[in-house]
C-alpha positions in Angstrom: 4.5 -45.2 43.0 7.9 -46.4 43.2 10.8 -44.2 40.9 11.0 -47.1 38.9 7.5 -48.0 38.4 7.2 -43.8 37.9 9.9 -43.7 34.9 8.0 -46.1 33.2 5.1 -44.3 33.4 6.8 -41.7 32.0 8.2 -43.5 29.3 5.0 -45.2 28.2 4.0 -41.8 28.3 6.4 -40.6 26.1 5.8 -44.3 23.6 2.3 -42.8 23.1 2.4 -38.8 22.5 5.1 -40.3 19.7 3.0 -42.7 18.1 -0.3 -40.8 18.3 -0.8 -37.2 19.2 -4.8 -37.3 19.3 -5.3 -40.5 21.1 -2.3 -38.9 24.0 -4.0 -35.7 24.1 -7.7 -37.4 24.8 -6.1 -39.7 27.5 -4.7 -37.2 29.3 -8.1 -35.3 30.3 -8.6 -38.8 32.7 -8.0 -39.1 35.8 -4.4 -40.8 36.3 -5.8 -44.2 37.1 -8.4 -44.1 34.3 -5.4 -42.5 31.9 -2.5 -45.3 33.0 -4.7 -48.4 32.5 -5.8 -46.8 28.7 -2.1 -46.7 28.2 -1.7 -50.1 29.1 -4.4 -51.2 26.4 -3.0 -49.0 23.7 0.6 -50.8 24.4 -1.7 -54.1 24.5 -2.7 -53.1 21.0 0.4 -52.1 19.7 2.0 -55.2 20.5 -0.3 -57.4 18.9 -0.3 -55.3 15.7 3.0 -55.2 15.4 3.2 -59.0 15.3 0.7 -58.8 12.8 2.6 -56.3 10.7 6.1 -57.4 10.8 7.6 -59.3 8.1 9.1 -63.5 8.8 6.9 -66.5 8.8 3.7 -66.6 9.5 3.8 -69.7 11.6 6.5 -67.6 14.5 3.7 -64.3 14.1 0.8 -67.0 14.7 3.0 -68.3 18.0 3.6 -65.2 19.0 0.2 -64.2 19.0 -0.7 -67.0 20.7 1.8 -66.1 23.6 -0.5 -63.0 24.2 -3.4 -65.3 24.4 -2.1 -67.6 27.2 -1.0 -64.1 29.1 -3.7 -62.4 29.0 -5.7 -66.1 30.0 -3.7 -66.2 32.5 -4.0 -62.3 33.9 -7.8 -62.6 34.1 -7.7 -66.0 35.4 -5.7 -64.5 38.6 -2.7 -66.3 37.6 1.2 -65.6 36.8 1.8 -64.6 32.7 4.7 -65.5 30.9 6.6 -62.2 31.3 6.1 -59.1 33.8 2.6 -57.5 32.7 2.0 -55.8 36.1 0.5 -52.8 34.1 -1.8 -54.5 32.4 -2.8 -56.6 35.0 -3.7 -53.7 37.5 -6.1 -52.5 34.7 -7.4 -55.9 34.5 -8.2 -56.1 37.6 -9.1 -52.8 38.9 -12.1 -52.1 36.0 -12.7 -55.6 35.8 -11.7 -56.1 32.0 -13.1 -58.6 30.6 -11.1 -62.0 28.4 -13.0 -61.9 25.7 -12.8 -58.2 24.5 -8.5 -59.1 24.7 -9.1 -62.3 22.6 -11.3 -60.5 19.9 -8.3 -57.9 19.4 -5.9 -61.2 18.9 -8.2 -62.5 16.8 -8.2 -59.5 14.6 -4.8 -59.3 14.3 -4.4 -63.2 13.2 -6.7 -62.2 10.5 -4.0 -60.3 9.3 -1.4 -63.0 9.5 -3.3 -65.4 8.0 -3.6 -64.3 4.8 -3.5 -60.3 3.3 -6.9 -58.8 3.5 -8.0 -57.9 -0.1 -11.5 -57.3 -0.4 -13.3 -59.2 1.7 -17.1 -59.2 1.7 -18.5 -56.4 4.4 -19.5 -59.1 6.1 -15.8 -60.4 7.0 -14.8 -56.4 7.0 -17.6 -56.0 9.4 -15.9 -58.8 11.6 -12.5 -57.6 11.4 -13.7 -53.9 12.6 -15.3 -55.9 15.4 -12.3 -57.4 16.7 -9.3 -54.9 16.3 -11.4 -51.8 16.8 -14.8 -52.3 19.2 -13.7 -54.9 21.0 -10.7 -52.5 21.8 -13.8 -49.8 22.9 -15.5 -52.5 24.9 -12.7 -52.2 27.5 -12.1 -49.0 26.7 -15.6 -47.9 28.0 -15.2 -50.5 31.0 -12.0 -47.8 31.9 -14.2 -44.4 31.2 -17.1 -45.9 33.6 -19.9 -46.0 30.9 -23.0 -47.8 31.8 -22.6 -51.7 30.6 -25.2 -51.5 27.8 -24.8 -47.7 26.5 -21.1 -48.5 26.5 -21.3 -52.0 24.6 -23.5 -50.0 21.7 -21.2 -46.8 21.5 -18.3 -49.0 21.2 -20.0 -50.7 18.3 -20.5 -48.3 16.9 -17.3 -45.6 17.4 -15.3 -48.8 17.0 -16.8 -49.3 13.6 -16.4 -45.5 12.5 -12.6 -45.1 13.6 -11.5 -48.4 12.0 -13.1 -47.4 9.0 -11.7 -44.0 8.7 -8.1 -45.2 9.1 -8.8 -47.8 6.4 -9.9 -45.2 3.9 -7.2 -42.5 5.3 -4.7 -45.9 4.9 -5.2 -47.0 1.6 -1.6 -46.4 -0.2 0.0 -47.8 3.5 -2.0 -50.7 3.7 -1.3 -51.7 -0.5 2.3 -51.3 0.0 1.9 -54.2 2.8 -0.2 -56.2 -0.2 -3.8 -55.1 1.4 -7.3 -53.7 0.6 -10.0 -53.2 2.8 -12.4 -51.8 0.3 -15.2 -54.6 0.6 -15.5 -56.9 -2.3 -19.4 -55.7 -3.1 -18.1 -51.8 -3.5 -16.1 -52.6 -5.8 -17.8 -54.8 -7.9 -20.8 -52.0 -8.1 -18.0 -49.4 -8.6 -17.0 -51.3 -12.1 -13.6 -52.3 -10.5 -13.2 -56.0 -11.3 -9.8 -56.8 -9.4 -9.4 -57.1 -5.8 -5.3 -56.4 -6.6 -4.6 -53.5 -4.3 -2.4 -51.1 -6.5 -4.7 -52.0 -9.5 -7.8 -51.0 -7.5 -5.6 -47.9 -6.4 -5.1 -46.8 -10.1 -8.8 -47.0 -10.8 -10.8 -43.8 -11.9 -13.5 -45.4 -10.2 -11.8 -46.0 -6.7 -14.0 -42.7 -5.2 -17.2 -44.0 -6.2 -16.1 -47.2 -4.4 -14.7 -45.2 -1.4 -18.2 -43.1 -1.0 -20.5 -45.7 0.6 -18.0 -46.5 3.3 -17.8 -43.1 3.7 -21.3 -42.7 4.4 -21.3 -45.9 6.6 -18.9 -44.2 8.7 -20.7 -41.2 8.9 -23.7 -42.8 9.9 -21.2 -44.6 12.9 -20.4 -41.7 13.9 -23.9 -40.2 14.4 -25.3 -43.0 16.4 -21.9 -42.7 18.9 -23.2 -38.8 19.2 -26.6 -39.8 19.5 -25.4 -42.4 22.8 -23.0 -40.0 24.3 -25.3 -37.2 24.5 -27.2 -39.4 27.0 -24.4 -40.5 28.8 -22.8 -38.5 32.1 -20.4 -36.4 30.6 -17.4 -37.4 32.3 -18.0 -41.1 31.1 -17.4 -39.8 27.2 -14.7 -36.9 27.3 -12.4 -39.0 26.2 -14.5 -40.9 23.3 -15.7 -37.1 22.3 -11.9 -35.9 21.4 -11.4 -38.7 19.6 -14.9 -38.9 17.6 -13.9 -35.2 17.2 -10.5 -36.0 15.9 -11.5 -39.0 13.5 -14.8 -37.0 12.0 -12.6 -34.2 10.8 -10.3 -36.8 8.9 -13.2 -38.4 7.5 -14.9 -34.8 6.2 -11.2 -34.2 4.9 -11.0 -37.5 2.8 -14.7 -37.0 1.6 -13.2 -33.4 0.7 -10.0 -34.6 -0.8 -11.3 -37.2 -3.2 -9.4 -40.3 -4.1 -8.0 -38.9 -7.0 -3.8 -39.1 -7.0 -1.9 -37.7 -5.6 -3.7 -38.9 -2.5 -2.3 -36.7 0.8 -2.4 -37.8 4.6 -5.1 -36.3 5.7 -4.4 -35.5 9.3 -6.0 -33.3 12.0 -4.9 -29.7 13.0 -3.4 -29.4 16.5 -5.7 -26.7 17.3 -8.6 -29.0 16.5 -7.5 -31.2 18.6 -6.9 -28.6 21.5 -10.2 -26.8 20.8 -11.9 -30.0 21.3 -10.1 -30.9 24.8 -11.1 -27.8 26.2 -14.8 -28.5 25.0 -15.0 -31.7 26.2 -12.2 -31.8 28.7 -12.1 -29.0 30.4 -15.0 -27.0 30.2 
């Protein structure tokens, strides 16, 4: 590794622990060539959901998602991108990443820019945890060296549990931005009769809305355990940290309530270090 190529390394390293402590600490149990080509999707996901994020027209977010679509086309059809991507093309090439898992994480995102999510039907929720979440584990098992079929299902199905954790842990965030993820049918059955995201917010009955995804989640996460406990170990240290790491948020917001003053729930570091050394290192 050249020094330059090396600093960078180091630097993407240092992008990561900064944005996300948990997701830096479960990486870094890989082996370096398993750890690097994560880091290159997470900054292929951070890019794209920045773009979705960021304020100005929709029509420059929708172009600029659109640039990442003819890159990464053109990274898996072996030829040059737009801009230097030499990261993310090693990964693509040396575990075989596949086009369509990239697109799907795109797709998610121009969800987003399209028009602020509030309330869809689970349906269109279910969808949109498909793209910007399992599609993200379909590579990210490609990387970990899961078998093809085991790994398709426990991305499904850890994919599904994460996203849905950060949307109930995100709530306040996500309303400030004009958005609620809370599917249309919860509500309704909750008594809540708006889909407006600080009025849904303010509701008494926002828990009893909250507690079925809650329990869908829970149920995500149980099915990931039940496919990683026949998988080799070192194919799921990585997904066990951060199934680890997301469970204890979502038995902190089920503890918490949805009551206001609604605190961050976030993990303990020695949670996060007591599961790297089961899974990790042990």
């Amino acid at each position: 590794m050249s020094a330059e190529t090396s600093a960078a390394a180091d630097g993407e390293d240092a992008a990561v622990r900064s944005r996300g402590s948990s997701f830096y600490a479960a990486m870094r149990i890989l082996p370096r060539p398993r750890r690097e080509a994560m880091f290159e999707i997470y900054s292929f996901c951070r890019a794209v959901d920045d773009i979705a994020d960021e304020g100005g027209q929709p029509a420059a977010r929708l172009d600029a998602l659109e640039a990442w679509r003819r890159d990464i086309g053109a990274l898996c059809g072996g030829r040059t991108p737009s801009r230097p991507l030499l990261g993310l093309q090693t990964a693509i090439e040396q575990f075989d990443l596949r086009r369509e898992d990239f697109l799907a994480v795109i797709d998610g995102m121009e969800m987003d820019v399209l028009s602020d999510i509030q309330a869809p039907s689970f349906a269109t929720l279910d969808l949109y945890c498909d793209r910007v979440a399992s599609a993200v584990g379909r590579l990210s098992v490609r990387i970990f060296g899961a078998p093809p079929a085991e790994g398709r299902e426990l991305a499904h199905h850890l994919g599904r549990a994460f996203q849905l954790t950060n949307i109930l842990r995100d709530l306040d965030e996500d309303a400030a931005i004009g958005r609620l993820y809370l599917p249309r049918e919860q509500l309704l059955a909750a008594g809540i009769f708006t889909t407006a995201p600080n009025e849904v917010l303010a509701s008494p009955a926002l828990g009893k809305a909250c507690a079925p995804l809650i329990d869908i989640a829970a149920e995500h996460f149980a099915q990931g355990r039940r496919i990683m406990a026949g998988l080799p170990r070192a194919t799921v240290r990585a997904p066990r940290v951060m199934a680890e790491v997301y469970q204890s948020i979502l038995a902190g917001l089920a503890a918490r309530g949805f009551a206001p003053p609604r605190l961050r729930q976030r993990t303990p570091r020695h949670r996060i270090l007591l599961a790297i050394l089961r899974y990790g290192l042990i």
